[in-house]
ZADO-1210 file (C-alpha; in nm, 4 decimals, padded with zeros to 6 digits):
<atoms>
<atom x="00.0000" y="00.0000" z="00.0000" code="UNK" pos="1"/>
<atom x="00.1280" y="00.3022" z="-00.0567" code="UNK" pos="2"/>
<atom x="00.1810" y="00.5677" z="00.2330" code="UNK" pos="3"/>
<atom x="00.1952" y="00.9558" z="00.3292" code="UNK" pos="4"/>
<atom x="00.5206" y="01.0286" z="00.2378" code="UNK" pos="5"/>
<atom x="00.4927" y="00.7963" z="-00.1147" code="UNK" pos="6"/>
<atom x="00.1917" y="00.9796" z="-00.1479" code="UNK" pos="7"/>
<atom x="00.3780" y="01.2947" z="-00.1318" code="UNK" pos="8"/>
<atom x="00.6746" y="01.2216" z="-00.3056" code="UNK" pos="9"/>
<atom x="00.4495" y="01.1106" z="-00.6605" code="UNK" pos="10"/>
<atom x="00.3197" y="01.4035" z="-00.6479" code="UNK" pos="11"/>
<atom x="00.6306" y="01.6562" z="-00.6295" code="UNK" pos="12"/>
<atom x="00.7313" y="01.6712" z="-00.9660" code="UNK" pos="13"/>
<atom x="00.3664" y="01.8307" z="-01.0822" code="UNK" pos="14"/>
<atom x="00.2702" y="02.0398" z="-00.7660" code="UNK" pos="15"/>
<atom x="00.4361" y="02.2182" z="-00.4763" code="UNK" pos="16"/>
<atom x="00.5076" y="02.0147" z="-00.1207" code="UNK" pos="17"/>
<atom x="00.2860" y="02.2087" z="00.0479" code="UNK" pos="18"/>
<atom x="00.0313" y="02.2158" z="-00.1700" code="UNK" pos="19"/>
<atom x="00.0442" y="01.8630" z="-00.2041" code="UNK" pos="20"/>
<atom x="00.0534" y="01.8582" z="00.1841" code="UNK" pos="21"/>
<atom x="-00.3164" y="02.0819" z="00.2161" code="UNK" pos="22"/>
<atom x="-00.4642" y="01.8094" z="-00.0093" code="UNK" pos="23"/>
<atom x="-00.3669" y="01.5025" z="00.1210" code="UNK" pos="24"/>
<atom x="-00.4933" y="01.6878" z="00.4539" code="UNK" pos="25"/>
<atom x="-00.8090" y="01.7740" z="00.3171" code="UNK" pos="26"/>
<atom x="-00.8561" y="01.4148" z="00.1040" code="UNK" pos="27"/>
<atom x="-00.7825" y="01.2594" z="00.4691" code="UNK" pos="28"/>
<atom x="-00.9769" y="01.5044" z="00.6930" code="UNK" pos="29"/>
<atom x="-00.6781" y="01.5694" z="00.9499" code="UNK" pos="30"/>
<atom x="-00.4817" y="01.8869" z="01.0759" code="UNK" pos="31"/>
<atom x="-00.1680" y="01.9393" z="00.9187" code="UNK" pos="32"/>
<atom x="00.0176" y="01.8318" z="01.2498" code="UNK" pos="33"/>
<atom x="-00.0879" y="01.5099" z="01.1976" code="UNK" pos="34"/>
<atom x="00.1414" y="01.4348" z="00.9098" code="UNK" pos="35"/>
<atom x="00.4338" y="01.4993" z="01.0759" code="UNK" pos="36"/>
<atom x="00.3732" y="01.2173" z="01.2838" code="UNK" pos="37"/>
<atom x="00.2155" y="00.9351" z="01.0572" code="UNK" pos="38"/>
<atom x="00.4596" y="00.9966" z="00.7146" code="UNK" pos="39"/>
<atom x="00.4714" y="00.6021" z="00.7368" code="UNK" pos="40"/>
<atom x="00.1019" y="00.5486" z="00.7799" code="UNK" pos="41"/>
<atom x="-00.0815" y="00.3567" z="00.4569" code="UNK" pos="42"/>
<atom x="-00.3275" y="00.5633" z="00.2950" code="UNK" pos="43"/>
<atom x="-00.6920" y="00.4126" z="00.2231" code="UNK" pos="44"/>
<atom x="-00.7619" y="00.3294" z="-00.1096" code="UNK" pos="45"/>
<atom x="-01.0661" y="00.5972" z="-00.0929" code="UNK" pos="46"/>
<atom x="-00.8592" y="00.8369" z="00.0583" code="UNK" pos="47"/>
<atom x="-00.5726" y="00.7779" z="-00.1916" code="UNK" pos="48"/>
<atom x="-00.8069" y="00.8330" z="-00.4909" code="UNK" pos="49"/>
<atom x="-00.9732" y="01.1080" z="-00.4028" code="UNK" pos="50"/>
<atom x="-00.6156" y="01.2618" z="-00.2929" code="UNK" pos="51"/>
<atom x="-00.4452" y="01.1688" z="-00.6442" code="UNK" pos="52"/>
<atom x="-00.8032" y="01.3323" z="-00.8417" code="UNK" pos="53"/>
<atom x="-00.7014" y="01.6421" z="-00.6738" code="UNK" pos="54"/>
<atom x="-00.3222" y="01.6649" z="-00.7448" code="UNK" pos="55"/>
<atom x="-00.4307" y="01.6063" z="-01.1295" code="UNK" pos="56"/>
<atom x="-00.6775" y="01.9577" z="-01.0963" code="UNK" pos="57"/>
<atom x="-00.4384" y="02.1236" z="-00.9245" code="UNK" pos="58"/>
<atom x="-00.1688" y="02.0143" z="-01.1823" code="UNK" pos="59"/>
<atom x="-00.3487" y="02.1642" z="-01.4647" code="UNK" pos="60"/>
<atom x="-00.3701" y="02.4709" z="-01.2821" code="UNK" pos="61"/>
<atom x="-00.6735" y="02.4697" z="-01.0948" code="UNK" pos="62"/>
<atom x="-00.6598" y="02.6897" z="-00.7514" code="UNK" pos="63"/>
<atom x="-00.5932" y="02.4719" z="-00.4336" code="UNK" pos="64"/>
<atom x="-00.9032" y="02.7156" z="-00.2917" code="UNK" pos="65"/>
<atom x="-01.1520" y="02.5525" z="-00.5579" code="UNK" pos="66"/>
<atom x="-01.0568" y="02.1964" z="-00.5206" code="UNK" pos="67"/>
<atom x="-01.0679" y="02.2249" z="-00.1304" code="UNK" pos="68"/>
<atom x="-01.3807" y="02.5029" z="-00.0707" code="UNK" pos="69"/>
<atom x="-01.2080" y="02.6391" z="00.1833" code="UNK" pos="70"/>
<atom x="-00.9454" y="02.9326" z="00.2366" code="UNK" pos="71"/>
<atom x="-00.8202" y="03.1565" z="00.4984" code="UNK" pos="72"/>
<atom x="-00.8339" y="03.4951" z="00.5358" code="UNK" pos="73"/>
<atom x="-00.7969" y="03.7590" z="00.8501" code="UNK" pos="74"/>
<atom x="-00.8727" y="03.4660" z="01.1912" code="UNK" pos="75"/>
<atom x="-01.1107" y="03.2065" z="01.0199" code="UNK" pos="76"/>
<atom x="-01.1338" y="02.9797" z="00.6933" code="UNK" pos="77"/>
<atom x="-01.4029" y="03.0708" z="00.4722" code="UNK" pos="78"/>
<atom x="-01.5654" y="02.8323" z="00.2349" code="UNK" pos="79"/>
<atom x="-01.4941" y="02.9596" z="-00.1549" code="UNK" pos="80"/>
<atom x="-01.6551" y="02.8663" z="-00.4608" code="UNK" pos="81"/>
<atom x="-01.5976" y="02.9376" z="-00.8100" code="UNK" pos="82"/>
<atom x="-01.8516" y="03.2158" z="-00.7891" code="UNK" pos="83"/>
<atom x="-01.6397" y="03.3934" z="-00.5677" code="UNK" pos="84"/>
<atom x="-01.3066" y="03.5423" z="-00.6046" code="UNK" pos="85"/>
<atom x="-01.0094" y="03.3714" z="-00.3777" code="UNK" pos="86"/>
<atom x="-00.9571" y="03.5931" z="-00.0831" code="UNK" pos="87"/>
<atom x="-00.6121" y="03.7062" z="-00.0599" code="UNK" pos="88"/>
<atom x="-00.3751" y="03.8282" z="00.2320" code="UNK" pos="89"/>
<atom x="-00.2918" y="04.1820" z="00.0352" code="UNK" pos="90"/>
<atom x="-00.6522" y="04.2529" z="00.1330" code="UNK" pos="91"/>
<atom x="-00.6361" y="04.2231" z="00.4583" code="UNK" pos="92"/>
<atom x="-00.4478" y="04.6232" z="00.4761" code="UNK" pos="93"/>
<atom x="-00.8037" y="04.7076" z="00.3369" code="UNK" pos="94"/>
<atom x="-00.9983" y="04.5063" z="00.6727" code="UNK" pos="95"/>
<atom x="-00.7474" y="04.7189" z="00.8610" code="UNK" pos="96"/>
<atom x="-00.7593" y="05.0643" z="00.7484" code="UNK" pos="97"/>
<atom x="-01.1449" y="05.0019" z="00.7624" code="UNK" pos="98"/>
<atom x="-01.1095" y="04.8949" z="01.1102" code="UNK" pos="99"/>
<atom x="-00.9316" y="05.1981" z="01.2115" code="UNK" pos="100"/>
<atom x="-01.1949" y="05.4395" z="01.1095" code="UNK" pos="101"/>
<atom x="-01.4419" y="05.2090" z="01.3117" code="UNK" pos="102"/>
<atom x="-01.5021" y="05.3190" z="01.6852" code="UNK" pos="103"/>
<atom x="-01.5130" y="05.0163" z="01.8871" code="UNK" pos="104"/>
<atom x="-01.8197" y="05.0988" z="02.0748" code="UNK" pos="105"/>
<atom x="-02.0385" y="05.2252" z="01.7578" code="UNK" pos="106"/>
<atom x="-02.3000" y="05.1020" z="01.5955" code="UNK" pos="107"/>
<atom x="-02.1582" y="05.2605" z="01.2477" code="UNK" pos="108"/>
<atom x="-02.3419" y="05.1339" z="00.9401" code="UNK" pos="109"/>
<atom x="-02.0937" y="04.9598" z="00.7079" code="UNK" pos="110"/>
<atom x="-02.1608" y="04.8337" z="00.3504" code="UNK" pos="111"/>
<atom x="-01.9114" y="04.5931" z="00.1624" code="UNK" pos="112"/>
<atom x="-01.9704" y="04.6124" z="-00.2291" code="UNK" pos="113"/>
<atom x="-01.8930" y="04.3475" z="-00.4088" code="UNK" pos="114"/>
<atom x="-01.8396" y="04.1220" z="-00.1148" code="UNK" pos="115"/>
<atom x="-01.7916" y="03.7682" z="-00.2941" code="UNK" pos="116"/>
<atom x="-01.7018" y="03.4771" z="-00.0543" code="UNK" pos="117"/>
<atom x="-01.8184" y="03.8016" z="00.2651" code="UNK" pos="118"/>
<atom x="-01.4320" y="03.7824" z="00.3137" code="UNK" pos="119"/>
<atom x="-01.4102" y="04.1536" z="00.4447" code="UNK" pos="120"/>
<atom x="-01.7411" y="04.1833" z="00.5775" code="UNK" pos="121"/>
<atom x="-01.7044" y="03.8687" z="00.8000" code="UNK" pos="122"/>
<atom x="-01.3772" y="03.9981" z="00.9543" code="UNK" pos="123"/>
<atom x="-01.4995" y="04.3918" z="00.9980" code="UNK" pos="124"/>
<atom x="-01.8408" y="04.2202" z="01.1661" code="UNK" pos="125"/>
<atom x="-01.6165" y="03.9967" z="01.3439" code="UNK" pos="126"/>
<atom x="-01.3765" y="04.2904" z="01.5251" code="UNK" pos="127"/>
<atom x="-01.6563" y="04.5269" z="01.5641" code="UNK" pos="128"/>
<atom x="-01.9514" y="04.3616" z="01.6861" code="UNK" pos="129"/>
<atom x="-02.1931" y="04.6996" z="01.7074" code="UNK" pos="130"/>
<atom x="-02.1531" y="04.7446" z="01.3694" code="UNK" pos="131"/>
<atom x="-02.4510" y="04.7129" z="01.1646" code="UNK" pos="132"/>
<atom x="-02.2603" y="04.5609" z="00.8307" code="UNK" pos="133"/>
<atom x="-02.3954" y="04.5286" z="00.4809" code="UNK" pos="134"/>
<atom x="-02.2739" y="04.2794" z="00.2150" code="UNK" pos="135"/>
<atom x="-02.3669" y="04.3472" z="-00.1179" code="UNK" pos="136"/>
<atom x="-02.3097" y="04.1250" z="-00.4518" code="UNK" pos="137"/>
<atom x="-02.4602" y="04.0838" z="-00.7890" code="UNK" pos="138"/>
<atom x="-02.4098" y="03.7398" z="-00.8233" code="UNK" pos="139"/>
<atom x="-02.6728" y="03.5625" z="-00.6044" code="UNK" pos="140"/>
<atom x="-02.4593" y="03.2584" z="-00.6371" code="UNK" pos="141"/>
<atom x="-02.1541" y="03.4379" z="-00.4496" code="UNK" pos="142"/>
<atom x="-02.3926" y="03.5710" z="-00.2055" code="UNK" pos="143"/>
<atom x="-02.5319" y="03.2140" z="-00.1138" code="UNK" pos="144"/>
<atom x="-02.1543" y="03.1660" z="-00.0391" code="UNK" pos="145"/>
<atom x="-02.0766" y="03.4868" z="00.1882" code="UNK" pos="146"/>
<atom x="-02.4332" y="03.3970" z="00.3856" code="UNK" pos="147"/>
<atom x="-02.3319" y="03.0020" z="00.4301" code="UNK" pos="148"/>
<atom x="-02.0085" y="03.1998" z="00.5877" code="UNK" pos="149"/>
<atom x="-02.1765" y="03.4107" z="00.8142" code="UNK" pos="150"/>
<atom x="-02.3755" y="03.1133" z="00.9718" code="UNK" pos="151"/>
<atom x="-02.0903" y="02.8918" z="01.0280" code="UNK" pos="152"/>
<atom x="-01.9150" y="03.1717" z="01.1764" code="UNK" pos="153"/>
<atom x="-02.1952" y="03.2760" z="01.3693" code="UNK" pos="154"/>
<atom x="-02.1476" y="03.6844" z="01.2632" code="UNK" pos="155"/>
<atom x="-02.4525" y="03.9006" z="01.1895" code="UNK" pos="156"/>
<atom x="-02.4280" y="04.0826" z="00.8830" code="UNK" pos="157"/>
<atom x="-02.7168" y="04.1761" z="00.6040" code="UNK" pos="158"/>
<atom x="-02.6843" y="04.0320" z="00.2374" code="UNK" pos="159"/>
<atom x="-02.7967" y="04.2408" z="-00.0133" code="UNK" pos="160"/>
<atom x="-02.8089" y="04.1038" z="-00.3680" code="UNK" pos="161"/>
<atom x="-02.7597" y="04.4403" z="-00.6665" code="UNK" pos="162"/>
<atom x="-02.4837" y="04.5892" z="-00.8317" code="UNK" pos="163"/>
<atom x="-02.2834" y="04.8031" z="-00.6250" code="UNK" pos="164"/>
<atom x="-02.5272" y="05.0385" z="-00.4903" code="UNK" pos="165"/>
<atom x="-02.7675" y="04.9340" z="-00.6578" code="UNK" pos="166"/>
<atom x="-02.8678" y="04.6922" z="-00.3866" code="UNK" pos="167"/>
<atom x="-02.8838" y="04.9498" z="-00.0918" code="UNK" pos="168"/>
<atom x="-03.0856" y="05.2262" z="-00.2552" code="UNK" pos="169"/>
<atom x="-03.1935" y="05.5162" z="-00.0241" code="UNK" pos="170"/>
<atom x="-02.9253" y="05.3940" z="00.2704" code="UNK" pos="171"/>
<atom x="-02.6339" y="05.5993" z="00.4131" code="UNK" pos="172"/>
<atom x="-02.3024" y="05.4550" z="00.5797" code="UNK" pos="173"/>
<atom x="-02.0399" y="05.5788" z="00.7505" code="UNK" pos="174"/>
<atom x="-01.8355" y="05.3401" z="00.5957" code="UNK" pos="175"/>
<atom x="-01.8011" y="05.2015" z="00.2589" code="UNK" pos="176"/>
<atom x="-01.5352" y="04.9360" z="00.1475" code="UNK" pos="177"/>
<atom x="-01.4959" y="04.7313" z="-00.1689" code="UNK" pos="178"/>
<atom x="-01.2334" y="04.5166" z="-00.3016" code="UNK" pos="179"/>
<atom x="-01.3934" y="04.5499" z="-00.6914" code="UNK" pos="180"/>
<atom x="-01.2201" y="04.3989" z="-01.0271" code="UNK" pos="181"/>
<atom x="-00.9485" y="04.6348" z="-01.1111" code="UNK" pos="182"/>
<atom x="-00.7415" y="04.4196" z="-01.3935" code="UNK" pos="183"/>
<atom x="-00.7777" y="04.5899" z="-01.7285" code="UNK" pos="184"/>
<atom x="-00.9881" y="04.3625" z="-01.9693" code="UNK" pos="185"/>
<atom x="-00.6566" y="04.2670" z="-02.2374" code="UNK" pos="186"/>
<atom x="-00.4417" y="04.2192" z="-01.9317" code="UNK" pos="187"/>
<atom x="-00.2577" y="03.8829" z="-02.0417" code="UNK" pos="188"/>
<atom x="-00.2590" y="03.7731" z="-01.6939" code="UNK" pos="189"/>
<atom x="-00.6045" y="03.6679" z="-01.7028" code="UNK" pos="190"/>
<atom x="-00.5524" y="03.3701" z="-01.8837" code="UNK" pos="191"/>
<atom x="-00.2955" y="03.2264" z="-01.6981" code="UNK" pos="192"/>
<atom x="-00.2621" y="03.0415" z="-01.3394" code="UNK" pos="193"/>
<atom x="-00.5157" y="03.0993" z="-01.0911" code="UNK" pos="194"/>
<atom x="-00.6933" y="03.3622" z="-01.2818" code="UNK" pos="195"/>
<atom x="-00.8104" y="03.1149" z="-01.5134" code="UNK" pos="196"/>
<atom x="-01.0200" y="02.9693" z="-01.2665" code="UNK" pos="197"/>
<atom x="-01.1278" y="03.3251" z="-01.1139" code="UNK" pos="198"/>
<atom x="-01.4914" y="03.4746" z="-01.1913" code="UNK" pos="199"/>
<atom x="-01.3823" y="03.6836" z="-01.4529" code="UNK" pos="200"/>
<atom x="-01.6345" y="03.9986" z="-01.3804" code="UNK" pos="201"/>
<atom x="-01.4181" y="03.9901" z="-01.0475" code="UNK" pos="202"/>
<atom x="-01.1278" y="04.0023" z="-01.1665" code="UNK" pos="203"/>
<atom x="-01.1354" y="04.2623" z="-01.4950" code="UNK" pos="204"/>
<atom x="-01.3097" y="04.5913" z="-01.5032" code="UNK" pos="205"/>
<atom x="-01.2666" y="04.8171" z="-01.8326" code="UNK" pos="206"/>
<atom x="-00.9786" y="04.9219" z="-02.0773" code="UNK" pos="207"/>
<atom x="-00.7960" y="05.0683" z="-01.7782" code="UNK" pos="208"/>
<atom x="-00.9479" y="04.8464" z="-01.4900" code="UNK" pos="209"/>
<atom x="-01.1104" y="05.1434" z="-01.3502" code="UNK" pos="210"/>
<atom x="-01.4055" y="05.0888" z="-01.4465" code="UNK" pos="211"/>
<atom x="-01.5800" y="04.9874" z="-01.1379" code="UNK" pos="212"/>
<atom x="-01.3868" y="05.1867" z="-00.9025" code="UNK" pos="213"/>
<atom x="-01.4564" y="05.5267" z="-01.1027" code="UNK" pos="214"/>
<atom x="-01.7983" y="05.4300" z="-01.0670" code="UNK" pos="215"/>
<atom x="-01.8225" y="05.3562" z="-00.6685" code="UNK" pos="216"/>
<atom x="-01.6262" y="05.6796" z="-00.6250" code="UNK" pos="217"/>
<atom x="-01.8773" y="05.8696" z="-00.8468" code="UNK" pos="218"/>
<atom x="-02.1934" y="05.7272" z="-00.6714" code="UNK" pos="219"/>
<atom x="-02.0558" y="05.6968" z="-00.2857" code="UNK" pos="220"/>
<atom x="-02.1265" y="06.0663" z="-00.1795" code="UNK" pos="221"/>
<atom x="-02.4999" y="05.9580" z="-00.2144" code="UNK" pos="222"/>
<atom x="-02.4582" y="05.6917" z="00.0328" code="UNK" pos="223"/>
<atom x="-02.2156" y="05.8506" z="00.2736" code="UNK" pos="224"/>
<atom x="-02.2843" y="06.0215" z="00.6043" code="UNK" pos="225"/>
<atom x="-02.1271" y="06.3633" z="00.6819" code="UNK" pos="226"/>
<atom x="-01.7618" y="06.2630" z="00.7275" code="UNK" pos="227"/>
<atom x="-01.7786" y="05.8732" z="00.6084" code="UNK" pos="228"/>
<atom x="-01.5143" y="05.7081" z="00.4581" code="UNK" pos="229"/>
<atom x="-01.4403" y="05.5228" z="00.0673" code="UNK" pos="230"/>
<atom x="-01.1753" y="05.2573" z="00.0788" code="UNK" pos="231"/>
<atom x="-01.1200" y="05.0871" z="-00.1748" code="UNK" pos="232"/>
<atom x="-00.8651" y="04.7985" z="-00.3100" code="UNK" pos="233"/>
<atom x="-00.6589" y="04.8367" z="-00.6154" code="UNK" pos="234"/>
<atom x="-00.3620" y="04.7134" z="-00.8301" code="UNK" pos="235"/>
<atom x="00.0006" y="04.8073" z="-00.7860" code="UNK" pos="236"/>
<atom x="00.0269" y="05.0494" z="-01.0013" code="UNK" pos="237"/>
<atom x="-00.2964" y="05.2735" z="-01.0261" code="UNK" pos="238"/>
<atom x="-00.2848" y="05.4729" z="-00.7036" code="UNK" pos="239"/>
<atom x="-00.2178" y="05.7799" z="-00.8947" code="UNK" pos="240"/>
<atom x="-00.4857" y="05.7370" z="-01.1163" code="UNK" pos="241"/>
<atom x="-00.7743" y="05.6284" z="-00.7891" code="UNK" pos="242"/>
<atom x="-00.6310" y="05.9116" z="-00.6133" code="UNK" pos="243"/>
<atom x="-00.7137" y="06.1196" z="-00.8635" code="UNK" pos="244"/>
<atom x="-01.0589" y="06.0645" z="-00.9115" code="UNK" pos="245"/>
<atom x="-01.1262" y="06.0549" z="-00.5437" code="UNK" pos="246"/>
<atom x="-00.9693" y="06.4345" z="-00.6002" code="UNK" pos="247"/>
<atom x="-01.1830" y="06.5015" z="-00.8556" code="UNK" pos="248"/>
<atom x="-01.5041" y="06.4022" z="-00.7395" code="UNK" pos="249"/>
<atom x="-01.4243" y="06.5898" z="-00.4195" code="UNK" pos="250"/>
<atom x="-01.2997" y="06.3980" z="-00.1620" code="UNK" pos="251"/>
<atom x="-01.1167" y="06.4961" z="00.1515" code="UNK" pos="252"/>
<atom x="-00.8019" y="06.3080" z="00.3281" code="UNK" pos="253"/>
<atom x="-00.7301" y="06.1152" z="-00.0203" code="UNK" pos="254"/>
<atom x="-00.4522" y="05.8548" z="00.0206" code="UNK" pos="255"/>
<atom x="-00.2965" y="05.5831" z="-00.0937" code="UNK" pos="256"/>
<atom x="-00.1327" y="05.3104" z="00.1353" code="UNK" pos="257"/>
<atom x="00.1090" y="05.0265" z="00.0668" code="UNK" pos="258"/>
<atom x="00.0744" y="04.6401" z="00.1498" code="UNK" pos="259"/>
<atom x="00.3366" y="04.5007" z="00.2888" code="UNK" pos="260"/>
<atom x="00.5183" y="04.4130" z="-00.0566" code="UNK" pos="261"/>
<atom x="00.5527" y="04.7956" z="-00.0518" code="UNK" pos="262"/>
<atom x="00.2965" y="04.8263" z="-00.3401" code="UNK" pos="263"/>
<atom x="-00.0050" y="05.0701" z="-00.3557" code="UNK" pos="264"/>
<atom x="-00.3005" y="04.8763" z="-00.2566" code="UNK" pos="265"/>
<atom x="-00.5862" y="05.0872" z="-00.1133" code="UNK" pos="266"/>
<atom x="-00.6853" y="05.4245" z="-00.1069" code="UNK" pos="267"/>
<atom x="-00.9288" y="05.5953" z="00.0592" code="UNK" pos="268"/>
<atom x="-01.0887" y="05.9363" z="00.0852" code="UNK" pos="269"/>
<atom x="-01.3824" y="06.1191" z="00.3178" code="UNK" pos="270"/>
<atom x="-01.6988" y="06.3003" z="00.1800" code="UNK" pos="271"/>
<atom x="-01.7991" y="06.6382" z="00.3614" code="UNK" pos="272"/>
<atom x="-02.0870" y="06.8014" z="00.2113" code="UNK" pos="273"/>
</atoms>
């Protein structure tokens, strides 16, 4: 029979150890700890199928997010689905600067646009538990996703299904966040790796991938209290240009900050009337 660490070993010339590692894991239903202790073990032949049908997806490219469901992000896994974008650790910042402009003790409304798998929503319900919190997403498959989330988690937050604001006509926040698609449409990039996998109206947005973003910072003063906040996620490279259309729309405090690749990664700016 063959073992964990034969297991392993067939599959390192087509995927990475621990990749490999997270789907054995996941085929067997065990911690990661656990193979550090049984490398010698025989596998099932159940187990050992269903392991080696997931080294071939991932092989071809497929995201290890997909073929598990499941993916962390800020203090929790979330369960992911091709509906949803994969939740990544650059957008964390984003959960952060949000959380800074969040008293503790307030019951601040908060809306997420665009929320996918409720990755940011989840964590800003999660750290500020007064806060009434709004996910919003036009796909009413990803939305089934980001509420199946909340439950498990056990975190109160309102799904909204619309585009952008669309879905909370009439409301005002003193909060708004998005992580939108912000890849321009020809970008190459798209159809290779992970991306391939990715919903692609969550991924590209436009001839200059500003598409989406110029419109949230057009439309957010209509949804904004006196002194909220926009923050928004975008690529590497186009903080000049969302900086200046928060300028140009008439925004106060516009800035850009920098994950912790040093990149340009989210801006923000605050409406006064």
């Amino acid at each position: 029979m063959i073992d964990v660490k034969q297991a392993l070993a067939e599959a390192s010339p087509r995927v990475e150890r621990g990749e490999a590692e997270l789907l054995l894991i996941h085929a067997l239903g065990k911690p990661r700890s656990w193979l550090i202790a049984h490398d010698n073990d025989p596998l099932d032949p159940v187990v050992l199928r269903a392991y080696r049908a997931m080294i071939e997806r991932r092989a071809i490219g497929e995201p290890v997010a997909y073929i598990t469901g499941r993916r962390g992000f800020w203090s929790f896994d979330l369960e992911v689905s091709q509906a949803t974008l994969i939740p990544r650790p650059e957008t964390e910042l984003l959960v952060e600067l949000a959380l800074e402009r969040l008293p503790v003790d307030s019951a601040s409304a908060v809306v997420d646009l665009g929320t996918g798998s409720g990755a940011i929503a989840l964590a800003l319900a999660h750290e500020r538990r007064r806060a009434k919190v709004v996910a919003t997403d036009r796909s009413v498959d990803a939305l089934s996703v980001a509420e199946g989330n909340a439950r498990r988690l056990g975190l109160r937050v309102e799904f909204a299904q619309g585009d952008w604001f669309d879905a909370v006509p009439g409301r005002h926040f003193s909060l708004v966040v998005s992580n939108p698609p912000y890849i321009e449409a020809a970008d190459p990039h798209l159809e290779r790796g992970d991306l391939r996998f990715e919903p692609p109206h969550a991924l590209a947005s436009g001839i200059d991938g500003l598409d989406a973003i110029r419109r949230i910072v057009d439309e957010a003063p209509r949804y904004l209290e006196e002194g909220g906040w926009l923050l928004v996620e975008h690529g590497w490279n186009q903080g000049d240009g969302v900086r200046s259309l928060f300028d140009a729309r008439g925004y106060r405090e516009v800035s850009t900050f920098r994950d912790l690749e040093g990149r340009d990664r989210v801006s923000c700016g605050r409406w006064h009337r």
